[in-house]
N, C-alpha and C positions, 0 to 999 in steps of 0.2 A: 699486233692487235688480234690475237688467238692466230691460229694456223690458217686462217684464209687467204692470208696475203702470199706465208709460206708455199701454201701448195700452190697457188696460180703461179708463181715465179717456178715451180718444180716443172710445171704443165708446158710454160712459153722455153726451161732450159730443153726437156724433149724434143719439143717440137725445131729446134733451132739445130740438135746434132740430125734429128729427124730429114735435115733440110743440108745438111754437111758442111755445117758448122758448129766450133767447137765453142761450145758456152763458158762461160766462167761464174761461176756464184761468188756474187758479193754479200752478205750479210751484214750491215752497217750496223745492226746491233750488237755484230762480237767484237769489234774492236775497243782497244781502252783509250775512246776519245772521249771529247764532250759532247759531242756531235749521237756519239753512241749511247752514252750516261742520257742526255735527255729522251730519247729512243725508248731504254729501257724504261726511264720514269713514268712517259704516257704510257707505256703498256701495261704497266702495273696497274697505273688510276687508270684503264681501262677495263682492266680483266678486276677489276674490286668493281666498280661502276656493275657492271654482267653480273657479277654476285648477288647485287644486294638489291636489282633491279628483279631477283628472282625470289629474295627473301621478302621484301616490303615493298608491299605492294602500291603504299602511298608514293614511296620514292620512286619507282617504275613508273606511275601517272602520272607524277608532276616535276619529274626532273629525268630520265634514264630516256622514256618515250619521245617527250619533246626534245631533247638535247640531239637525240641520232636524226631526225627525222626534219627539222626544221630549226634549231638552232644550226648545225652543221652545215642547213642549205643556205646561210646568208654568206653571202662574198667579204661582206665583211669580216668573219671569222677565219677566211682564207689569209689577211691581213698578216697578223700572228705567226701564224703556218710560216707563210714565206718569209719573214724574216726570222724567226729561228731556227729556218732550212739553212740557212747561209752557215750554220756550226757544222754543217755536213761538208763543206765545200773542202777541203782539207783532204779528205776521204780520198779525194779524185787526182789529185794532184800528179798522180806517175802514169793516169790513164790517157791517151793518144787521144786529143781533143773532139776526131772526129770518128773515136769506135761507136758501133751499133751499138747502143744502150737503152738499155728497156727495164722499167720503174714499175715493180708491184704494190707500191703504196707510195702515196703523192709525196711522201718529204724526200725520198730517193730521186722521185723525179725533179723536183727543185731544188736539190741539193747539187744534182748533177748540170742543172742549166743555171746557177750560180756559180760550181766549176769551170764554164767557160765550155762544156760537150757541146756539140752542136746538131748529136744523130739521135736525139733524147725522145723516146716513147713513153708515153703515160698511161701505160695497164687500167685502164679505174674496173675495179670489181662492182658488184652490185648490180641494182636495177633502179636506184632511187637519185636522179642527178642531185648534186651538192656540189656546194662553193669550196667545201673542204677539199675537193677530188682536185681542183684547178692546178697547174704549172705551165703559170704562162712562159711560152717559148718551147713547149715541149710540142709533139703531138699525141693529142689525147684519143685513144683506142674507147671505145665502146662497146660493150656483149650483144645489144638489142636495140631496136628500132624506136623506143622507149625512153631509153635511156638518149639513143641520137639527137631524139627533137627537143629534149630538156637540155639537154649541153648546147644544142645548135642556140637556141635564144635566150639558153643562161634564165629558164622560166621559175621566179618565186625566188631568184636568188637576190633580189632588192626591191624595194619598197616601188621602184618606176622601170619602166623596159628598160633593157640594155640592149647595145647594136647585136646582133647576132657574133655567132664566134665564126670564124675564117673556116672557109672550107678546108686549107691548109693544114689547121688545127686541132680538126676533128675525123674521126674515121669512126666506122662500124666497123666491126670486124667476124663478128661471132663468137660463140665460146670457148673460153680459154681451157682447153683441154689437152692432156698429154698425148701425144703419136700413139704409145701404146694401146691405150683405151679408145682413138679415133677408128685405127689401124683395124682393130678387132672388134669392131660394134655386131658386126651382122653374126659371126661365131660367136660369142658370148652372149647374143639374145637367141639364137636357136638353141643355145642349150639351156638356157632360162625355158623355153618353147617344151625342149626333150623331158625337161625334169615335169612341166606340168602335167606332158600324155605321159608319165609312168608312174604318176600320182606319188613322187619324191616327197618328202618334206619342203615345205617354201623353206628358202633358206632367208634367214634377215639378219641384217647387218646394222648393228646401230653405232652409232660413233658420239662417243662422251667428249670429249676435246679436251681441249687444255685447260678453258675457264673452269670446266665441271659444273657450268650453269646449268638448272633445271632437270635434277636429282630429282625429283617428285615425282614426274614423268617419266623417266628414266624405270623406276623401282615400279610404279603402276605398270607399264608394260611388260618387264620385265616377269611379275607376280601371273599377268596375263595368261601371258604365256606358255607358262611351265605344264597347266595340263596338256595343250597342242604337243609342246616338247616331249613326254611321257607317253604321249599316243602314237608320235612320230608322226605328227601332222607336220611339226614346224622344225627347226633346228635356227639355232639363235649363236651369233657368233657378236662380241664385244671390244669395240677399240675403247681404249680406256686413255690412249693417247698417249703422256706422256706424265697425266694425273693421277699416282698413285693414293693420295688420299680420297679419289671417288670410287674407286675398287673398296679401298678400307670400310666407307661408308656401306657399301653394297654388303660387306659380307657382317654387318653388325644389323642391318635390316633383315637380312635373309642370313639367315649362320648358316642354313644346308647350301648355300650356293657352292661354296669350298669345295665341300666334298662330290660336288657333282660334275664340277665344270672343269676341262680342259683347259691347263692356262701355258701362256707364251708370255715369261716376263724376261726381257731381255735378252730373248733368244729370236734373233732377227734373222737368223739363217734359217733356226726349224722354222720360225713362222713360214721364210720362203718356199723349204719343202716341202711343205703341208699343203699351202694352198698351188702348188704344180701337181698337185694329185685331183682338187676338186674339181676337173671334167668327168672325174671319175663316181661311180654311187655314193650317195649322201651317208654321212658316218654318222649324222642324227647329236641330238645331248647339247650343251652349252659351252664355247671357247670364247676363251677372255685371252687381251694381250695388251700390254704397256710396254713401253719401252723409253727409258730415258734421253735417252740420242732424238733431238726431236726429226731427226729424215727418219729416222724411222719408225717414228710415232704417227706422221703424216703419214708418210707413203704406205704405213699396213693397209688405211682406208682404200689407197688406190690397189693396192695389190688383189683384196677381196671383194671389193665394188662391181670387179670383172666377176667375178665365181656367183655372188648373191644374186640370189632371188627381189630382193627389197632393199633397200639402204632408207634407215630410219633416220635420218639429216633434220637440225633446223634448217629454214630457209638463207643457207647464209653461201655463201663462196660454192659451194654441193648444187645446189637447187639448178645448176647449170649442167651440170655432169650428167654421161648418158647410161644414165641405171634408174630401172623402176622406184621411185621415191615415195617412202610414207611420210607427208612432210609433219614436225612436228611445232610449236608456237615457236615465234618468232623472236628476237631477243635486241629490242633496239626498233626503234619505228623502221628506221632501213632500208630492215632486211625483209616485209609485208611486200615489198611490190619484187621480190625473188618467189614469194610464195605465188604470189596471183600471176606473174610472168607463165612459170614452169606449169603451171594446171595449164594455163593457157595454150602453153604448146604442147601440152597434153602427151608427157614422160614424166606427169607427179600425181600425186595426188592433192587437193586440195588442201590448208591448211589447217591441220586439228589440235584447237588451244588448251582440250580438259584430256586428263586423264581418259574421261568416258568416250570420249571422241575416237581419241587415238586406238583404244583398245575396241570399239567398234568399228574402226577401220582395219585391223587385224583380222578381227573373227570375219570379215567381208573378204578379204585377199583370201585367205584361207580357204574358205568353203564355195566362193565366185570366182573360179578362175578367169574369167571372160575378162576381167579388168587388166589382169597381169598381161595376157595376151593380147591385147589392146595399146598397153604400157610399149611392151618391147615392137610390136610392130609398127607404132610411132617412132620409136627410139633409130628405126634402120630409116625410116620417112624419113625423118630431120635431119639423120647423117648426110644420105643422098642429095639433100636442099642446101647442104655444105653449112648446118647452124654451127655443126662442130668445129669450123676450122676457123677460130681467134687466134689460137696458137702460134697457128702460122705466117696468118697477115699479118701479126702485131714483129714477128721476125723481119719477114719482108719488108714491113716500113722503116726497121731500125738501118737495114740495110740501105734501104733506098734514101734514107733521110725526107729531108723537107721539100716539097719540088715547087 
């Protein structure tokens, strides 16, 4: 379902070698099962669903909004879910009944407590409880305190109360973030710190994804930007993901972007050399970078998330992540209570739905530094209060199993 599941699963394998042990990545979507076949199919009518909730507007009010937001939260549509998790059961079959295992999107995790596992953890991403996220039999991890008290009573996910869920069954944890990025919070916000007293360029980071939903926005900010860029106010760096037809888009909008911009297409090494030089002075101008291979589509965002100034995210799988965030609308009912979470603990910015919004929260970073330095100083708070470390409980519970 776009890159958000991928990267939390990227963030809990860190943190698990992080902790000395050796992870193993399952991807149930590259095998040639049926289990796999139907995997790929919802993602598809997923990532089209994200398209056209960006195109039509009517479709986005009256089917795309409600369908993420409260279609998704009835228990009843978990129904479904869990029996055509059972195609995944197969999957598991040469796995040691009682290895640590831990589920970045719920049909892994019901897939794997239909195989018979019995150390089964359930990642749920988000801030919005739903009936969809359920695998009864697993235990269900949670990012936030929000998110706890709607799983603890199972709230709006049917028509009359349900019993609470088992203490057993549910955990908070905190957010799912990678070692690397936990590891280094306090040095990667004092040089966000260093770059503001030497009057740097902000650096911004914005990430297209793989849908390449909400291209309008994208190109507004971008147009924004360019005189800050030419002034050397700003420098503007572009993951394009793994979506080369939303680069294509970009440079039939802007034809001077080509000749301007630094690009990383498939070169996953120089991208890593390049960004182990940004402690160093800002080199200012615009770098774009795709890459087919989706680890390395995903993980460009985490590799320069550390180096940037801003990360221009919608509120989805990111809005948790410890980097100054300019959040951008929302894409699915959802993913709204990621936005008002992350202001809330006060490492984002609030959530800006128009072009004019977003690029007047630009020209505000830019010219008010007191915000950014506000951002990261929360950013080392919330590390210290341990918000960052889901990663790691959600290991330690796989470990520990059920008690």
């Amino acid at each position: 379902m776009g890159f958000g599941h991928y990267r939390i699963a990227m963030a809990i394998a860190s943190c698990a070698q992080a902790l000395g042990r050796t992870p193993v990545w399952m991807d149930l979507a590259s095998f040639d099962a049926t289990g796999s076949k139907m995997i790929r199919h919802q993602n598809d009518l997923y990532s089209t669903g994200s398209k056209l909730s960006q195109k039509i507007g009517l479709f986005n009010k009256l089917v795309w909004e409600p369908l993420n937001s409260e279609g998704f939260k009835k228990i009843t549509y978990n129904a479904a879910d869990q029996k055509n998790s059972e195609l995944l059961a197969p999957l598991y079959a040469d796995l040691p009944k009682d290895v640590p295992y831990i589920g970045t999107h719920v049909w892994p995790s019901q897939g794997a407590v239909h195989a018979g596992l019995t150390h089964v953890v359930n990642a749920i991403p988000d801030n919005w409880p739903m009936g969809l996220h359920l695998a009864e039999g697993s235990i269900h991890a949670v990012q936030t305190p929000f998110a706890y008290l709607g799983y603890k009573k199972l709230n709006g996910f049917a028509k009359t109360p349900l019993k609470p869920m088992p203490d057993a069954d549910l955990k908070m944890v905190g957010h799912y973030i990678d070692h690397e990025l936990v590891e280094n919070v306090e040095h990667d916000c004092e040089k966000r710190v260093e770059r503001l007293d030497t009057g740097a360029p902000i650096r911004f980071l914005m990430t297209v994804g793989g849908a390449g939903a909400g291209g309008d926005l994208y190109l507004a900010m971008l147009r924004h930007l360019m005189p800050y860029i030419k002034e050397k106010k700003a420098e503007l760096w572009i993951n394009f993901g793994d979506h080369l037809a939303m680069w294509e888009t970009f440079k039939k909008q802007m034809p001077e972007l080509e000749k301007e911009c630094k690009m990383h297409f498939n070169d996953y090494q120089g991208l890593c050399d390049w960004a182990d030089t940004l402690d160093g002075p800002s080199r200012g101008g615009v770098t774009v970078f795709c890459h087919s291979n989706i680890f390395e589509a995903v993980y460009s965002t985490n590799l320069l998330m550390r180096k940037c100034d801003v990360l221009i995210t919608k509120p989805s799988e990111l809005a948790f992540y410890p980097v100054p965030k300019l959040m951008m609308r929302h894409i699915g009912g959802h993913e709204v209570y990621g936005a008002i979470y992350a202001r809330e603990m006060g490492d984002s910015t609030f959530e800006c739905e128009t072009p004019a919004a977003l690029c007047d929260m630009i020209d505000t970073l830019i010219n008010d530094k007191a915000i950014l330095r506000q951002l990261n100083k929360r950013i080392v708070e919330l590390k210290n209060f341990g918000v960052y470390n889901g990663g790691y409980e959600v290991v330690k519970l796989a470990i520990e199993g059920r008690k």
